[in-house]
C-alpha positions in Angstrom: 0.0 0.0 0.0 1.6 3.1 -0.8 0.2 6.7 0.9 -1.3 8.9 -1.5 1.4 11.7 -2.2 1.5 14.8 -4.6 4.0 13.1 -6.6 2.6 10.9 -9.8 1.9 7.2 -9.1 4.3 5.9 -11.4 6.6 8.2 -10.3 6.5 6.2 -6.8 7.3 3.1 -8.4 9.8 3.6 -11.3 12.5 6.7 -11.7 12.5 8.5 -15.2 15.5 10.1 -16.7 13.4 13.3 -17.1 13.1 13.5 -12.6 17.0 12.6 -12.3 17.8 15.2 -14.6 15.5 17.6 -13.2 17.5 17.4 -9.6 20.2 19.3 -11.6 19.2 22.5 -10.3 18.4 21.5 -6.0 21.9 19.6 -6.4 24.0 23.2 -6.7 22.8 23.5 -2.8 24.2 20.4 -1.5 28.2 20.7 -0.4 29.9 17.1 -0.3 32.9 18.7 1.5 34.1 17.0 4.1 33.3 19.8 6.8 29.7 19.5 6.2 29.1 15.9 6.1 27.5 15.0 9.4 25.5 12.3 11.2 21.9 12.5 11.3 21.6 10.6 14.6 22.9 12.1 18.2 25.9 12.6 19.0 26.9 13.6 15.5 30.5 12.2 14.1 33.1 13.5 11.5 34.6 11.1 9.1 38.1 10.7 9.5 40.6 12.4 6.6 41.4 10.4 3.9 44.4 11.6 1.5 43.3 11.9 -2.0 44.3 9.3 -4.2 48.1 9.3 -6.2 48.1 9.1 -10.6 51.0 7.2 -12.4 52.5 10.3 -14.0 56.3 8.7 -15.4 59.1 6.7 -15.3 62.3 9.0 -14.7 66.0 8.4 -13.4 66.4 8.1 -9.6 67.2 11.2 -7.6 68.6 11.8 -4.5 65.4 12.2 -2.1 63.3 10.1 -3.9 61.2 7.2 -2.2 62.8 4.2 -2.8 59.1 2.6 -2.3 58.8 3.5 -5.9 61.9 2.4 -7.5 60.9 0.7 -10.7 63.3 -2.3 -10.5 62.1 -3.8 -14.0 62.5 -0.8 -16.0 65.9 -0.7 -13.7 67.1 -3.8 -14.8 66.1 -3.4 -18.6 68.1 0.0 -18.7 70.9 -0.8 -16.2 70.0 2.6 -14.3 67.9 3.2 -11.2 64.2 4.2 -12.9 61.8 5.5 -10.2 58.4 6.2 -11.0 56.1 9.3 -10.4 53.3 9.8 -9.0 50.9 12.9 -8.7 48.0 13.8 -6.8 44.8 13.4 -8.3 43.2 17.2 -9.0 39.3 15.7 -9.0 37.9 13.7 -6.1 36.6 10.3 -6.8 33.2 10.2 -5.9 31.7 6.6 -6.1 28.0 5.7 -5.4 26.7 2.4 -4.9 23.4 2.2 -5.1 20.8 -1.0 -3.7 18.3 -2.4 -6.4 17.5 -5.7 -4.8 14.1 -6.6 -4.3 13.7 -5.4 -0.8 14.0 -1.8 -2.4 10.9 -2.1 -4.4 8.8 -1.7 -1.4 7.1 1.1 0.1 3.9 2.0 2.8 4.3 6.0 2.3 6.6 8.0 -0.2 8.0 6.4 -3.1 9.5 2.8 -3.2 12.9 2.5 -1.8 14.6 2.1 -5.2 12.9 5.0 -6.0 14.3 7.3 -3.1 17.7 5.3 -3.6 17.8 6.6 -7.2 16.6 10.4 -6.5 19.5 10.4 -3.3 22.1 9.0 -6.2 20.9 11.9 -8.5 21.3 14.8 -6.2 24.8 13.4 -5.1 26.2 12.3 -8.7 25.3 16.3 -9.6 26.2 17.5 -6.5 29.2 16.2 -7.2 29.5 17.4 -10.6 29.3 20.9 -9.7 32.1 20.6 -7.3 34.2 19.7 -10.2 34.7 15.9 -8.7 34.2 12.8 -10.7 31.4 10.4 -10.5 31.2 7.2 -10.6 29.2 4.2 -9.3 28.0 0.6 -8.6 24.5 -0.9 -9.4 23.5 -4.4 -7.7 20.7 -6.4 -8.0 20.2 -9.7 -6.0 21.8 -11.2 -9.6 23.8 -8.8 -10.5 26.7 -6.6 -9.5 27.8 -3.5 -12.6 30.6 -0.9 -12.2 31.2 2.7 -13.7 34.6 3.9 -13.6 34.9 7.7 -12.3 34.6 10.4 -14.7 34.5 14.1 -14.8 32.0 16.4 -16.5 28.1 16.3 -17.4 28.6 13.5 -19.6 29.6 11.0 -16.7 26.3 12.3 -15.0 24.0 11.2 -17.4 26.0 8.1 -18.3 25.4 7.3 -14.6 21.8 8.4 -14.3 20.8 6.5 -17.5 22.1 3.2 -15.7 20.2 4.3 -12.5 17.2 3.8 -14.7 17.9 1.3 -16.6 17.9 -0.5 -13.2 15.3 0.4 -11.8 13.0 -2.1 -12.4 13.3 -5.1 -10.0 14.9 -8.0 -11.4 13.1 -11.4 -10.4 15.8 -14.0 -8.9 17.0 -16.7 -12.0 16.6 -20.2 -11.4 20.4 -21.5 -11.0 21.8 -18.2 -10.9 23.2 -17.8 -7.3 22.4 -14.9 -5.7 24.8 -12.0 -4.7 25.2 -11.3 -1.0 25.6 -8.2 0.4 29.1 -8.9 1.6 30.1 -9.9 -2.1 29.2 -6.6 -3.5 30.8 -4.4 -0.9 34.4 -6.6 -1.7 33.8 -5.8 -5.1 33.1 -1.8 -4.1 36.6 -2.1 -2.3 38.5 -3.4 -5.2 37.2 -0.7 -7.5 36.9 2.2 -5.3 40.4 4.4 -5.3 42.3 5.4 -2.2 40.9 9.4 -1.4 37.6 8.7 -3.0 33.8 9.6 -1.5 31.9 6.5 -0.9 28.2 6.4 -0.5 26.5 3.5 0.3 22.7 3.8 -0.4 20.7 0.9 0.8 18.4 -0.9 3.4 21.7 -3.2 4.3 19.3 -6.2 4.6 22.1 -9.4 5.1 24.5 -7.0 6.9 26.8 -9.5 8.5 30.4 -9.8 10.2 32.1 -10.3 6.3 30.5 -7.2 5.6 31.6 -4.8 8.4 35.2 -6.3 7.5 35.1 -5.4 4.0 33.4 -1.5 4.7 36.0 -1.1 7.5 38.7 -1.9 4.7 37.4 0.6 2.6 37.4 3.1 5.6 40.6 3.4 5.9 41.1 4.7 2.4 38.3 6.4 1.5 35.4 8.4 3.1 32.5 6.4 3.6 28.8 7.7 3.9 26.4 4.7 4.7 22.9 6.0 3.7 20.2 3.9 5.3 16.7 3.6 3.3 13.3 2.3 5.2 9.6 2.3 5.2 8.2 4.0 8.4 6.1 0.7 8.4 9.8 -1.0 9.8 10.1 1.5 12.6 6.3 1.9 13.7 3.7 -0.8 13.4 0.8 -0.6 13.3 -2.0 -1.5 15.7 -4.8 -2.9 14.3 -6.0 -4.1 11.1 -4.7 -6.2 8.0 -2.4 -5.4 5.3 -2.2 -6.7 1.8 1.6 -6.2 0.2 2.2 -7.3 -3.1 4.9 -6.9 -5.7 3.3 -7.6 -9.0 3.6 -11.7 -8.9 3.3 -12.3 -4.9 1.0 -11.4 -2.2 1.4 -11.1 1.7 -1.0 -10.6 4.2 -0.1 -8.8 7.6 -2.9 -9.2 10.5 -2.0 -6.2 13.1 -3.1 -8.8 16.0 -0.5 -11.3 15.3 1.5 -8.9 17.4 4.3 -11.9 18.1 4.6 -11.7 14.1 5.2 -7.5 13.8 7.1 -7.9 17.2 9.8 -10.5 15.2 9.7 -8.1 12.4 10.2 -4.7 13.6 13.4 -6.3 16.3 14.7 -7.4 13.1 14.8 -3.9 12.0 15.7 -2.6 14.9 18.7 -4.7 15.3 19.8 -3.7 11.9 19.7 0.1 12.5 21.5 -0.4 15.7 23.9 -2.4 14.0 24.6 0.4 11.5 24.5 3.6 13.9 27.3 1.4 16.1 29.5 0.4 13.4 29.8 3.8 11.8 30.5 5.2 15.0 32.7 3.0 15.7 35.1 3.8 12.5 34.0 7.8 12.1 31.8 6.4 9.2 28.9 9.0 8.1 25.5 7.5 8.3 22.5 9.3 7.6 18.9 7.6 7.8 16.4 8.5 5.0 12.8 7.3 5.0 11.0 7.2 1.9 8.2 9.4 2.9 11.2 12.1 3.3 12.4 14.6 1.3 15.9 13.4 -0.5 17.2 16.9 -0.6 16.7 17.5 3.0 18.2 14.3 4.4 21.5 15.0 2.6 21.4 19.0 3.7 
């Protein structure tokens, strides 16, 4: 059941390219530096500094003062001379988005569907970061499948990235034989691809956060900055009292009587155990985490 809202129905199902353009213009308000990312919860935390990441510039002949660390010992031994390589900062910041499209995303009591408010939150930051000057980039998963977009600068890296936000959208239905990805899997990929100094936002409902997970995002913390964006439907944090709800997502049906209160009871401890889970860990390792439901407004959880 989804709350009747001034936004168009379909709209509250499925993004459109037109609406993830559109956040073009509320985007030039938002400031991804470092000094304004906070915690929405109490007892707000900073995360830690991470040093941008360093570009292969050249090979050159060794000089005194340079860092033997980067002594190039096969170009060395081909010339017969000490070769050292070069490095230099990277001018654009690195800003990589993963973004949730599992099934549990396509689910909503008020608002829009999770995926929906996962793809709008993605939007504002991709262009956000755009008009910083940083480069965007990203991750897509589905519970079958797991894509990557290298960083890039400019407007055409925004659209590149919010044509595959809607592209996949739509929920994919689990494959017979096709194992699905776990949530762990896809955050070991997000550290292999994701370069040391770059912005990391994590967009999801972290259903299947486990032990393997918290290893590989605390990994990646030590690197990069890391902001853990955590999407729900108020349904998870307040139940209701009475009465019986029909959830559906096209193929399957579920029925939720209010006085099965051991049921709602399971559920919402579930939840609750997963948001604590989250809020701990982050604080833990000066991670950002910010809590978005999806009858908020997107612009005003990131702000």
């Amino acid at each position: 059941m989804l709350k009747k809202t001034n936004i168009d129905a379909s709209e509250r199902v499925f993004i459109s390219l037109k609406t993830l353009i559109n956040l073009a213009k509320p985007a030039a308000s938002l400031n991804l530096k470092r000094s304004s990312i906070r915690a929405q919860t109490s007892g707000g935390y900073l995360s830690h500094f991470k040093s941008r990441g360093m570009e292969f510039q050249e090979v050159r002949a060794y000089q005194a003062g340079d860092d033997i660390r980067n002594i190039d010992w096969h170009v060395t031994a081909r010339t017969g001379k000490v070769q050292t390589k070069v490095f230099r900062e990277e001018r654009e910041r690195p800003v990589f988005i993963s973004v949730d499209n599992r099934l549990t995303m396509h689910f909503a009591t008020r608002g829009v569907f999770k995926s929906v408010l996962a793809a709008k939150l993605a939007g504002l930051l991709a262009w956000a970061a755009q008009h910083q000057g940083d480069r965007i980039g990203g991750q897509f998963f589905s519970d079958t499948s797991c894509r990557e977009l290298k960083p890039q600068n400019g407007r055409h890296a925004v659209l590149r990235f919010l044509s595959t936000l809607v592209s996949g959208n739509d929920s994919e239905k689990p494959v017979e034989n096709v194992p699905v990805i776990t949530l762990d899997h896809v955050l070991a990929r997000l550290t292999q691809h994701a370069h040391p100094g770059s912005l990391v936002t994590i967009i999801s409902d972290f259903r299947g956060i486990n032990d393997a997970s918290e290893v590989h995002l605390a990994k990646l913390s030590q690197h990069c900055e890391v902001v853990l964006i955590f999407i729900y439907d108020p349904l998870e944090n307040n139940l209701p009292s009475q009465g019986r709800y029909r959830f559906t997502d096209g193929e399957r049906d579920v029925l939720i009587d209010a006085s099965d209160q051991q049921r709602l009871l399971t559920y919402h401890q579930h939840f609750e155990q997963r948001l604590e889970r989250l809020q701990q860990f982050a604080k833990k390792r000066g991670l950002t985490f910010i809590q978005c439901s999806t009858a908020d407004d997107p612009i005003q959880c990131l702000r």
